[in-house]
N, C-alpha and C positions, 0 to 999 in steps of 0.2 A: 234273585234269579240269576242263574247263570249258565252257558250255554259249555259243553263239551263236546269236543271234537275228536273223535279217538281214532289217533292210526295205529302201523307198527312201527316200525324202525326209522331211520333217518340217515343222511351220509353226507360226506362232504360233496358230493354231486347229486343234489336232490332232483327227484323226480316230480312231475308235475304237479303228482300228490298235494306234495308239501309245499311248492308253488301257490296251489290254490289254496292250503290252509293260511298262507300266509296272506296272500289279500282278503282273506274274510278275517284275517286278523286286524288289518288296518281298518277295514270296515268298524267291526264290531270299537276299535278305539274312537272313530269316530263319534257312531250312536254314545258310545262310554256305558257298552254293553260290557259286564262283566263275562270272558271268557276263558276258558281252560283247553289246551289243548294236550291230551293224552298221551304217549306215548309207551306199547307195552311191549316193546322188543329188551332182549338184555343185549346190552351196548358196552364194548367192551374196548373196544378198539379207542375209543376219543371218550372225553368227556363229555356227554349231553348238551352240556351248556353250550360246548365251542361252536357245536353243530346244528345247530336251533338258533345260537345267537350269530353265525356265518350267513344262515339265511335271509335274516332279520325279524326274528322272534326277540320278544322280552323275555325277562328271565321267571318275571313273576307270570306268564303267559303260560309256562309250560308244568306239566307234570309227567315224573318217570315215577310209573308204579312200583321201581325196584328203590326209589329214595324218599316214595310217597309215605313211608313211614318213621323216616326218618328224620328230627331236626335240622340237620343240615340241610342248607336250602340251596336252589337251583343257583350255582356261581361258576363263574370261572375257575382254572386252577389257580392258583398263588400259592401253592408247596415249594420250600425251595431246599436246594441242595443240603445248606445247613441244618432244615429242620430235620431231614433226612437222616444227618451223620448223628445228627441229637439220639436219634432215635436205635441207634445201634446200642446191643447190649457189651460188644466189645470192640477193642479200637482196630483200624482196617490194618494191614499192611502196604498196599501200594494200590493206584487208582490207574486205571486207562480210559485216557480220554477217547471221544468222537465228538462230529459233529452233530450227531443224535442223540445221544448217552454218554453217559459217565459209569464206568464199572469200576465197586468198590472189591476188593480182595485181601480174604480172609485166611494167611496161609496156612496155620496150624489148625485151624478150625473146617478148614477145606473147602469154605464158602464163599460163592461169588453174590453178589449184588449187584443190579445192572438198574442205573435209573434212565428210564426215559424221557425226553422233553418234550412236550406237549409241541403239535406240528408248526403252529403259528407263534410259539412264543418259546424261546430256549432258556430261558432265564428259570421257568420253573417247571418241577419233576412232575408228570400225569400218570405214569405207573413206573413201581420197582418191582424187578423179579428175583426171586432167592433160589439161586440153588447150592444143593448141599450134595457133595460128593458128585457129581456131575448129575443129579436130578431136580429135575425143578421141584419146587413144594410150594412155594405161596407166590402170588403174584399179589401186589398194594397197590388199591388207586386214589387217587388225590383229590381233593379241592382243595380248602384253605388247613384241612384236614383230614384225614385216613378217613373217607367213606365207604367203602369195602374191602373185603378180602377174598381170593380165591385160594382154595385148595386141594393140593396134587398130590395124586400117588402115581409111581412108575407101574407100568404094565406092560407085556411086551415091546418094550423098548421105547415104550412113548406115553406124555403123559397124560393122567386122565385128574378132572376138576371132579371132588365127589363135595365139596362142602366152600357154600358163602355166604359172607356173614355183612352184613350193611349196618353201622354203627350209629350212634348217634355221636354229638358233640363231643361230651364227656366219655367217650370209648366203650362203652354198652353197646348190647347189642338190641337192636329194632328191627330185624328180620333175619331169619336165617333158614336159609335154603340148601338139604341136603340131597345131592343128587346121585342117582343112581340108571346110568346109560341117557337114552332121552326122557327118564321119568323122572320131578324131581316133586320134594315134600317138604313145606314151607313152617316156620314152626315163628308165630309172631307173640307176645306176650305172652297168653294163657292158651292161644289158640294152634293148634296142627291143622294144617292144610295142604287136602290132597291136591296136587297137581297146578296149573298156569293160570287152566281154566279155573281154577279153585280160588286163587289167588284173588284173581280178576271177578269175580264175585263178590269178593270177600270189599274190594275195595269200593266196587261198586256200593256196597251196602253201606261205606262209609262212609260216602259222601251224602246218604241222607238226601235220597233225592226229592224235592217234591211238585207238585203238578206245574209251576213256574218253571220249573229248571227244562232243559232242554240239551239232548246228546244227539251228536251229527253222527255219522257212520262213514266214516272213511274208505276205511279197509276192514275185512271183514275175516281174512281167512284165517279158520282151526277157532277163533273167536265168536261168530255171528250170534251162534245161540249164547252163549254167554250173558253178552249184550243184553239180547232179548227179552231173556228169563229175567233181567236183573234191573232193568232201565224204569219200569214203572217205578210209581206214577210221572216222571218226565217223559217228557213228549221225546218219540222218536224221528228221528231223519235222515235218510241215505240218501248219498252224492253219487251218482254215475257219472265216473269219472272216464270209465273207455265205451269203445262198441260193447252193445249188452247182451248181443246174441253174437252166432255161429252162422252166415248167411250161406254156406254151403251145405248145412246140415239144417238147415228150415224150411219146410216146404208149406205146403196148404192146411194140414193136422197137423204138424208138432213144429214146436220152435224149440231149437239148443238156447238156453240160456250160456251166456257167460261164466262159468263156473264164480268167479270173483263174487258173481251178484245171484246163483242160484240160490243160495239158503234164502235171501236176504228179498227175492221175491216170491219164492215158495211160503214165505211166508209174512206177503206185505199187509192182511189183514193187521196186523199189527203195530206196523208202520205209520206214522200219522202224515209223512210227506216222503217225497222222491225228490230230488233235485236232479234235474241234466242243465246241462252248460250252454244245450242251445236249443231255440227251438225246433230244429228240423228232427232233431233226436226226440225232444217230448213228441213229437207228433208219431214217432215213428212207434216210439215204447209205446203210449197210450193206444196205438191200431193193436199193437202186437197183444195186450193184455186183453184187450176188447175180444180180438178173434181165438185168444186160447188161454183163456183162464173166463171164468165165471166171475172177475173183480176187476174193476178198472179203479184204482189209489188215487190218492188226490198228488198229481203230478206237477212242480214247476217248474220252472226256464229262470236259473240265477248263474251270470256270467261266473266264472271259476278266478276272473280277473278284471281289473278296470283299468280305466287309466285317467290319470290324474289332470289330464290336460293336453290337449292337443300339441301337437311339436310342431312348428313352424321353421324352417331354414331361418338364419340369420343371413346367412350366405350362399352362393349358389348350391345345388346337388353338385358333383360331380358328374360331368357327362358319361352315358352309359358304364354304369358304375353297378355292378350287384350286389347283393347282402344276401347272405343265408346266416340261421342261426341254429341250433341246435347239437343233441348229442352226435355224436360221430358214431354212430349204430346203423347194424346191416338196414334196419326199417323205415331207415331214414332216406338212403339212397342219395346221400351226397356225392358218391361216385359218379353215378347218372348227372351230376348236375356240371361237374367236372368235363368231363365229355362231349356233354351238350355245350357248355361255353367253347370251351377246344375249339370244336366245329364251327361255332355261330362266330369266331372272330377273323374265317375268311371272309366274311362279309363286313362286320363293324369290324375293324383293326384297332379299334382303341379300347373295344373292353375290358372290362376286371371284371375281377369276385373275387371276393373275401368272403372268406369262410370263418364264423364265430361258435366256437364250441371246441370239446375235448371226445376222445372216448375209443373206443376199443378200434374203429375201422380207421385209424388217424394214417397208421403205417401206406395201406392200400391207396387210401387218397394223395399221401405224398409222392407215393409209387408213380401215379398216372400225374401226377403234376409233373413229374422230373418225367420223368420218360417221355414226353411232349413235350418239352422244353419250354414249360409252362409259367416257370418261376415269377416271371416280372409279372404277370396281369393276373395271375389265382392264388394267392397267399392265407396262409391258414394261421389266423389269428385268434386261437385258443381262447379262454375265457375273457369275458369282458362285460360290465357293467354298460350296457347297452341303449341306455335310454337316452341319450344322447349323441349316439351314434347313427340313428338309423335316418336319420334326417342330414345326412351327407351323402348317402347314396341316392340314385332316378327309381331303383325297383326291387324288389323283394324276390326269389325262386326257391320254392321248395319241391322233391322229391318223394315226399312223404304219401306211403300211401295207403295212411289211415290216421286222423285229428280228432279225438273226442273234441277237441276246442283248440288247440294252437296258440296260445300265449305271445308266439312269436309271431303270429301273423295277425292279432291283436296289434300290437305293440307297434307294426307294421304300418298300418292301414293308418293309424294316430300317427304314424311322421309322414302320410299323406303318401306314402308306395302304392304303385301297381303291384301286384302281384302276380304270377305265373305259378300255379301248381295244377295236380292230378284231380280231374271231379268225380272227389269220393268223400264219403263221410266221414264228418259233420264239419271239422274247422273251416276246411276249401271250401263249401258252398257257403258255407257263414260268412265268410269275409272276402272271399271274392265273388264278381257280378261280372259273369264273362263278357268279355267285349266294353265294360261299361267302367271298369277299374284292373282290369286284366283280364287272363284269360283262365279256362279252366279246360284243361287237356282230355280228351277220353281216355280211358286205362281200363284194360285189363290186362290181368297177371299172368295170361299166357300168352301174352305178344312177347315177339322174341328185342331181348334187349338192345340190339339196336336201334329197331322199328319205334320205341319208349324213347330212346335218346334222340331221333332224328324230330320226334313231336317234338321234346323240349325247344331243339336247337329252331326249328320251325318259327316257333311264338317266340321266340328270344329276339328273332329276326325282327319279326313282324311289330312287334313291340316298338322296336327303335326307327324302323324304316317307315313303317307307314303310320303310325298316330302320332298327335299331339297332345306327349306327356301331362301337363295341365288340366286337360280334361279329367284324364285316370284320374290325377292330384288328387282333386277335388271331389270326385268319387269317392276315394279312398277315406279323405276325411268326412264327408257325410256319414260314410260307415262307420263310423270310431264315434260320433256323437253317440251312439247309445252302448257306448260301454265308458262312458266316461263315468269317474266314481259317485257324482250325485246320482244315477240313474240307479247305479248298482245297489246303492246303497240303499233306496228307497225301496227296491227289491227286497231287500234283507229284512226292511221294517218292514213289512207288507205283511209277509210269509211268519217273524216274528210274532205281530198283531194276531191275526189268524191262526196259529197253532195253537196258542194259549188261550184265545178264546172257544175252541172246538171243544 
């Protein structure tokens, strides 16, 4: 028996996604459930490996459909410079170093060679690019060995990939993909295969699935039917990982599905389970199917995350001290949180916040920190390994406003935080108990930004001046007892048992 989980892509700043694939990855190590987790994006930029094992995936955990046919197995790089020069048909002329590359130069043969270092390790090469007469033509990517090739022709001035070849050990070739604009046409031992989705069939069928086995459904787009067609006899399962409708475009007859999740419930006869992350979202999905479809699925409530164990101070909190954690994204609204402490610390003068996370809005938030001359008490403390940290801070603030589930406000409530966010779905009602371990704000999205910032600043107030933190505490931790990993995990068997028996 073995369980697969199939997304698409991955990056060195994962998304909840992969978040959630990875604690049902420890999970499943627990039980000592054999599991697979899929990946069918072409990934070109990093090595698979670095970026799966960055998150804390195993190596033997993962599959890339573009290496699934190949001998070569899921590893780190370890190509090095040397094997590189071996590998030349003629000797270089002279080398320019960087701190990212090594370019080799060919001058009577008019070619350059440019190796790149793998991001976390410089010691060895993850891709060389070849170009001849100032056009690119192949680009080679590494493990311990050449596992594929791209190649380029020029076209108006720029180049295009029409052919890749994925090798085995001994330098054969195990799959090769010849593309032609976004259409491409896979040609694997004896077999030609049209198209991604062709592919993805193909592979499917090779795994030999049978009524024991079991495939989760991650992500679904350009894919779903695929899947579908392809998954018997193993039991099928989809994760709802976001909001699953359109609440401005739902009225009394028709609900907007989620585009993510329209095939994937258009056609859940098929389906043998749903998962949401919590239950106010199951309650909410199983109304919505009741009142507009003629099928109500067999629906569960499996946290997307656990936690290992309650976090307990060794040493005091920090007095009014805040934590926020996340992307640095417009939908996050870390600005608003910015602003609102601003304000809230004519009244407490001894506040912080520390801001934990990276990402696109990082510029703008610096902006309003300097411009308030904010620097000493709001400092933005980029990524960090957090599970140790949140049990220094009194209280947890997010601006987010919208939580399939919250990880971080998870992760929160287990080092015993109050929290302060927006009351909208699903994470903020999950994990905060207004008034009882914090507060939950009223929001909507056409109150003018101020009027949003002055709530926060409000409860931030109110937080510190008039409760006694302890209570929240202890709140807090109540709520983290059922997502600790025994709970979760007996969830997984539950749902397990159950499938397989149906």
């Amino acid at each position: 028996m073995t369980i697969y989980s199939f997304n698409l892509g991955i990056g060195w700043a994962s998304s909840g996604v992969e978040y959630a694939q990875l604690y049902r990855a420890q999970i499943f190590r627990n039980l000592k459930q054999k599991a697979k987790f899929v990946f069918l994006d072409l990934i070109t930029g990093d090595n698979i490996e670095h970026l799966t094992h960055n998150i804390g995936f195993t190596d033997d955990e993962i599959i890339w459909i573009y290496q699934y046919f190949s001998d070569i197995k899921i590893e780190p790089t370890s190509y090095s410079l040397k094997q590189l020069e071996n590998s030349f048909s003629l000797p270089f002329d002279r080398i320019e170093q960087n701190t990212g590359y090594v370019r080799y130069i060919f001058d009577k043969a008019n070619v350059m060679v440019t190796a790149y270092f793998a991001k976390k390790n410089k010691n060895v090469v993850e891709r060389a690019e070849y170009v001849s007469r100032g056009k690119l033509i192949r680009k080679d990517y590494y493990t311990h060995t050449k596992l594929f090739s791209e190649y380029y022709t020029p076209r108006d001035n720029r180049a295009y990939v029409y052919e890749r070849r994925f090798f085995n050990q001994d330098g054969s070739i195990a799959l090769e993909e010849i593309v032609d604009g976004e259409s491409s046409m896979f040609r694997l031992k004896n077999q030609v295969i049209q198209g991604k989705n062709g592919l993805i069939a193909y592979f499917l069928k090779s795994l030999n699935l049978t009524k024991t086995d079991i495939i989760i459904l991650d992500r679904a787009t350009n894919i779903g039917s695929t899947i579908f067609k392809y998954s018997a006899p193993a039991k099928l399962g989809v994760v709802v990982h976001a909001e699953h409708f359109n609440d401005n475009q739902t009225d009394e007859q028709n609900v907007l599905w989620n585009n993510f999740y329209e095939y994937q419930f258009d056609q859940v006869k098929n389906v043998d389970f749903l998962i949401t992350a919590t239950q106010s979202q199951e309650e909410v999905l199983r109304r919505h199917f009741d009142q507009y479809t003629a099928y109500t699925p067999n629906i569960v409530t499996i946290p997307v995350g656990n936690l290992n164990k309650l976090h307990i101070p060794l040493k005091a909190r920090k007095t009014h001290s805040l934590i926020t954690a996340s992307r640095l994204a417009n939908e996050k609204h870390v600005d608003w949180l910015v602003s609102a402490v601003i304000k809230a610390k004519e009244v407490v003068p001894d506040i912080t916040f520390d801001i934990y996370g990276k990402g696109g809005e990082e510029q703008k938030i610096r902006k309003i920190i300097n411009d308030n001359h904010a620097q000493d008490y709001i400092k933005l403390m980029g990524h960090s390994e957090l599970t140790q940290v949140y049990q220094k801070y009194d209280a947890y603030i997010s601006a987010s406003t919208s939580e399939g589930f919250g990880l971080t406000l998870m992760e929160a409530v287990g080092s015993g935080l109050p929290i302060i966010g927006f009351d909208v779905r699903y994470g903020n009602q999950t994990f905060i108990q207004n008034k009882k371990n914090g507060y939950l704000i009223t929001y909507d999205k056409s109150d003018d930004i101020s009027i949003i910032i002055s709530k926060l600043t409000h409860d931030i107030i109110v937080l510190y001046t008039e409760h006694h933190l302890a209570d929240f505490e202890q709140q807090s931790y109540n709520i983290a007892k059922d997502y600790l990993i025994d709970e979760v995990q007996q969830k997984w068997q539950n749902l397990i048992e159950r499938a397989l028996n149906d």
